[in-house]
BABADREN-967220 format. One record per residue (C-alpha): residue in one letter; x, y, z. Coordinates in steps of 0.1 Angstrom, whole numbers, padded with zeros to 4 digits, always signed. Example, Ala and Ser with C-alpha at 12.3 -4.5 7.8 and 13.67 -1.06 7.14 Angstrom:
<nodes>
a+0123-0045+0078/s+0137-0011+0071/
</nodes>
This chain:
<nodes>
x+0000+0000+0000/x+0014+0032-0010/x+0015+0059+0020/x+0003+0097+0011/x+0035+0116+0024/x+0019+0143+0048/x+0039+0176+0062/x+0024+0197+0090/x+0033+0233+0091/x+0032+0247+0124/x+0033+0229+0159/x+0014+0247+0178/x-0024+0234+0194/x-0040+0225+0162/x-0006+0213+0144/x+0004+0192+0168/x-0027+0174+0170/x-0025+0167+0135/x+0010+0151+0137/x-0011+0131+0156/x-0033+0123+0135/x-0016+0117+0106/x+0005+0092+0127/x-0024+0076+0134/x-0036+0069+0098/x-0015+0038+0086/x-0022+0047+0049/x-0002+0080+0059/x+0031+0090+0059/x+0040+0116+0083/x+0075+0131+0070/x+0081+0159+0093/x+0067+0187+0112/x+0078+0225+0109/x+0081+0255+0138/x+0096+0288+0141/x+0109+0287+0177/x+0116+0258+0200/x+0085+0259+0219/x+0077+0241+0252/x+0056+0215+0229/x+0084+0213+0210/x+0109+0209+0243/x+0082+0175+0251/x+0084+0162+0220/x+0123+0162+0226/x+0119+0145+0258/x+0097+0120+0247/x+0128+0115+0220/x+0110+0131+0190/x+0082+0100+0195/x+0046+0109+0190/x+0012+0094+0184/x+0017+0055+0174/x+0055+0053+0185/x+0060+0077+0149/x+0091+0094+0148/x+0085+0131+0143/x+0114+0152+0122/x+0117+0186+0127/x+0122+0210+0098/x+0127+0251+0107/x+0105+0275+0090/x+0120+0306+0075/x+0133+0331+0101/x+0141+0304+0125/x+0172+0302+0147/x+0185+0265+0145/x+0212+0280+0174/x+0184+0281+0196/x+0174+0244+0187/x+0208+0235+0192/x+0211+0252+0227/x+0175+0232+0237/x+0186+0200+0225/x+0161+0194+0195/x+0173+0179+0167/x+0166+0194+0133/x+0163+0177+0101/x+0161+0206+0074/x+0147+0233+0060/x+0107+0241+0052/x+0114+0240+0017/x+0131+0208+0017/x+0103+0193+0040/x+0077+0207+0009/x+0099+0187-0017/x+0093+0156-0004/x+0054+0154+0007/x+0023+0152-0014/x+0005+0176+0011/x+0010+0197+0037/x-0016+0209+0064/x-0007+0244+0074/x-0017+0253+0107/x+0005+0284+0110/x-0009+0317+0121/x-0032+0336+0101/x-0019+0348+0069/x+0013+0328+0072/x-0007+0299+0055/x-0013+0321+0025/x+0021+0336+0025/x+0034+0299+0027/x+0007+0288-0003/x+0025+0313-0030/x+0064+0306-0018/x+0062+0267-0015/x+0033+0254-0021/x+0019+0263-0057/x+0060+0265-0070/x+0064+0231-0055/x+0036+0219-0069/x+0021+0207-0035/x-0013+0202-0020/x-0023+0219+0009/x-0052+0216+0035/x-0055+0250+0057/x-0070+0261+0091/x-0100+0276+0096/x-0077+0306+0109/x-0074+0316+0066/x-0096+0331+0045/x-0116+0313+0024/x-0097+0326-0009/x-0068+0307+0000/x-0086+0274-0008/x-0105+0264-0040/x-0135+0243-0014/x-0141+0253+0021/x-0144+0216+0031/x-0159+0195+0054/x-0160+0161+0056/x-0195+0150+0060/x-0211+0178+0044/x-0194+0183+0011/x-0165+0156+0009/x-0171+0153-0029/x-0162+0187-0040/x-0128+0182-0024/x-0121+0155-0043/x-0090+0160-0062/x-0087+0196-0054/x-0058+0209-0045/x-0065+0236-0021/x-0087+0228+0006/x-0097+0251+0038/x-0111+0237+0071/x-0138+0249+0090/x-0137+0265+0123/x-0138+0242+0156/x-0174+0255+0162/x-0185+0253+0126/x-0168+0214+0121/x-0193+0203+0148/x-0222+0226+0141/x-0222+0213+0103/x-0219+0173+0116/x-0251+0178+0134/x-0272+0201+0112/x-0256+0178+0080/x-0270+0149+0102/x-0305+0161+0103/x-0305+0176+0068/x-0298+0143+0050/x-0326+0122+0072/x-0348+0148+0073/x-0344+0181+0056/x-0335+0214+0073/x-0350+0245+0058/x-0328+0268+0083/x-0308+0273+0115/x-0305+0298+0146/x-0275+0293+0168/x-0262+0309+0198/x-0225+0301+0206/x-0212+0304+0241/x-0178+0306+0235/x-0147+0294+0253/x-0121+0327+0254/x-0090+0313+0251/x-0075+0280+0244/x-0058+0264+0281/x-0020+0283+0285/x-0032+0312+0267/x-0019+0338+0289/x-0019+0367+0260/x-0055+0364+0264/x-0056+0379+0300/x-0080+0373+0329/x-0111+0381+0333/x-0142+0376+0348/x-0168+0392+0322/x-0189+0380+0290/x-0184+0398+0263/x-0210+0399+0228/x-0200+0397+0192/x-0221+0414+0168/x-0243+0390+0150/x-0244+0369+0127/x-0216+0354+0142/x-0191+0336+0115/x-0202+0303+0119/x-0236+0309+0106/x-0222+0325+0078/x-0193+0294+0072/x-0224+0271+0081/x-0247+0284+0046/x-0211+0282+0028/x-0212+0249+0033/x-0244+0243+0028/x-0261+0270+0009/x-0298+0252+0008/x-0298+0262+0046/x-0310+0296+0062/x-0287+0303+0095/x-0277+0331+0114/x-0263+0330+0149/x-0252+0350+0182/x-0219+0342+0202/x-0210+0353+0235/x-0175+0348+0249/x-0174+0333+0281/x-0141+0332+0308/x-0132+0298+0300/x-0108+0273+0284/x-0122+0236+0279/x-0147+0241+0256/x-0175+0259+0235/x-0214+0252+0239/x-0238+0260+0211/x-0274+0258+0213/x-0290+0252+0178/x-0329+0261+0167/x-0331+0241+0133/x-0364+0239+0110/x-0368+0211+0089/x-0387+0203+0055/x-0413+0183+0080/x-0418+0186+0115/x-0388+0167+0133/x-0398+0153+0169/x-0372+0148+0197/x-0373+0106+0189/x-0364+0114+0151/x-0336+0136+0163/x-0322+0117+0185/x-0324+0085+0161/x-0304+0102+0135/x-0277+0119+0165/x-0269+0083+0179/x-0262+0065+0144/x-0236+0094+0135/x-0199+0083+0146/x-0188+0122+0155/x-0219+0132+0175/x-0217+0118+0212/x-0252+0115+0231/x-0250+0120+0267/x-0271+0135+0293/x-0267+0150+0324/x-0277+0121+0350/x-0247+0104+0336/x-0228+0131+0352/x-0224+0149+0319/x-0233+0185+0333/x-0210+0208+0312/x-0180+0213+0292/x-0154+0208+0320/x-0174+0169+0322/x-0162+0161+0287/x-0127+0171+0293/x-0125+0154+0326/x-0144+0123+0312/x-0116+0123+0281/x-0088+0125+0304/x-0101+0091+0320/x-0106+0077+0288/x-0069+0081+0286/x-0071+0097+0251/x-0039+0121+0247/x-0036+0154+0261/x-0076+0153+0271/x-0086+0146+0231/x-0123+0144+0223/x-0127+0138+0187/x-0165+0136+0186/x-0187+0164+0198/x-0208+0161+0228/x-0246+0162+0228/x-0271+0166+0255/x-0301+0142+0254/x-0314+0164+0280/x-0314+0192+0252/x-0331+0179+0223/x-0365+0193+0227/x-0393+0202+0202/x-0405+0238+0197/x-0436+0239+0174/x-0421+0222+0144/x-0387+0236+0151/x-0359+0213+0168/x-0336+0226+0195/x-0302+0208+0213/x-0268+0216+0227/x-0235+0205+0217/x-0203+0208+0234/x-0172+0215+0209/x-0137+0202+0219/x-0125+0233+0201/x-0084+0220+0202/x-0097+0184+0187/x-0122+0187+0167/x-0111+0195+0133/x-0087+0169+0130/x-0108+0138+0115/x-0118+0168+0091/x-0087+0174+0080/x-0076+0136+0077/x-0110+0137+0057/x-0092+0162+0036/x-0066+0152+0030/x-0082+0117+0021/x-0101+0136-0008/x-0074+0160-0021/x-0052+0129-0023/x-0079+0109-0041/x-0077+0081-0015/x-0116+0079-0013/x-0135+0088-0037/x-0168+0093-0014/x-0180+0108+0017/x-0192+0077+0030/x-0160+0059+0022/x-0137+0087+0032/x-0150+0093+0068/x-0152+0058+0075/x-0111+0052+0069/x-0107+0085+0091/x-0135+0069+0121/x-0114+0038+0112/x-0074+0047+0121/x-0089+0073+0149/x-0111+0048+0164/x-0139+0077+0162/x-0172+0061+0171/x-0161+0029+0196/x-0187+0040+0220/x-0213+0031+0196/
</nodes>
């Protein structure tokens, strides 16, 4: 079996995580990861002897503007340069900062004549598809520019894609309560306030990208937390959906998680704690949380409540990408499955 030879640019919360990933995937190849300064995740990954997810080895190659002294002075081993980590991958996924992905697109990328799957942190123009895995794998197929989804969007789409293809959904109002910062953000400051973004928020604007045969708009709040964003979610459908039908069509998908509060399932900081005794790594969740509790009927409108493990929860997306950029599966429904497969998404069920 011949491995797609994957590159990940940037190791930071998302990058990392898709080193992981990738390692994961046994029709994958990860070649090497790439950073601009020797980072504490970098200075673990050196401890644990450069060894990541699956016992991979994970070579370091040094962006432009890096200092390999620095490396040298922490101990991390370096195995090249960006552009010679480019020459030998079929794709990369570039999880740099915000406008570094686009930067990196025009230097390496298109002269190199290599694929790339970007953050949701990008605008749109850098891709030809703003992809997601469920709801439009197809037109990634092939493509060679490919854009993810925001954490909140990936999961928002799974559940309103879920619902649309059993039962038609005619439109969507969301309210996001949103995590502030990402755990170790510091930059971020303390604080002990909400704060409101003017609305629609983004997602329900990325959310009719996607899928353009549904009405959405959407209100976020930012909320003084780390582990996790809630989103409430009013969808209409085509015919009257009742709580049963909803909850039918939730607990056959292999990213959506069903849980209700008796369990003990009372909030965000539940999920993280109940991932943590799953053992996953670094407190992973790659399915998104849904309250049972939640699902309730509103005239013929459906309402529920998702939690979104914003640091995971992108990354079967991207393998999903990757998977139809490279050609590797032609379908949605054959594409997701390898990614559920080598992730191990949807045990539970």
């Amino acid at each position: 079996m011949k491995k797609i030879r994957v590159g990940v640019a940037g190791y930071g919360t998302i990058g990392m995580r898709l080193a992981d990933g990738v390692a994961q995937c046994e029709d994958m190849e990860l070649v090497g990861i790439a950073d601009l300064a020797p980072t504490l995740s970098l200075k673990a990954l050196r401890e644990n002897d450069m060894i990541g997810a699956n016992g991979v080895e994970y070579k370091l190659y040094l962006v432009d503007g890096a200092d390999p002294a620095k490396f040298e002075a922490a101990g991390i081993p370096v195995a090249g340069t960006f552009e010679e980590l480019c020459k030998n991958v079929d794709i990369m996924l570039d999880s740099s900062p915000a406008g570094i992905g686009a930067a990196n697109k025009e230097k390496y990328y298109v002269p190199l004549g290599v694929k790339a799957v970007f953050q949701g942190g990008e605008k749109n123009s850098v891709a030809e598809v703003f992809f997601h895995g469920y709801a439009n794998y197809e037109k990634g197929v092939g493509k060679s520019y490919l854009k993810l989804t925001s954490c909140n969007t990936t999961g928002l789409t799974r559940t309103v894609d879920c619902l649309d293809r059993a039962y038609g959904i005619e439109k969507v109002a969301i309210t996001i309560i949103r995590r502030y910062a990402d755990p170790g953000d510091y930059h971020r400051g303390l604080t002990n306030a909400l704060m409101m973004d003017k609305a629609p928020t983004h997602q329900a604007v990325d959310l009719m990208t996607i899928m353009p045969h549904v009405n959405a708009t959407g209100i976020l709040v930012h909320t003084p937390v780390t582990h996790g964003h809630i989103i409430t979610v009013l969808a209409t459908g085509k015919q009257k959906i009742t709580k049963e039908m909803a909850l039918e069509a939730f607990q056959k998908h292999p990213r959506i998680r069903v849980v209700n509060i008796d369990e003990g399932f009372k909030g965000n900081a539940s999920m993280f704690k109940y991932a943590r005794d799953l053992g996953n790594r670094r407190g992973d969740m790659y399915e998104i949380a849904l309250w049972e509790d939640s699902i309730v009927e509103s005239g013929n409108d459906i309402m529920y409540a998702i939690n979104i493990p914003q640091e995971s929860v992108t990354i079967p997306e991207t393998m999903d990408a990757v998977r139809a950029a490279c050609g590797m599966q032609a379908t949605r429904e054959e594409g997701t499955a390898m990614t559920n497969k080598y992730l191990k998404i949807g045990r539970f069920k």
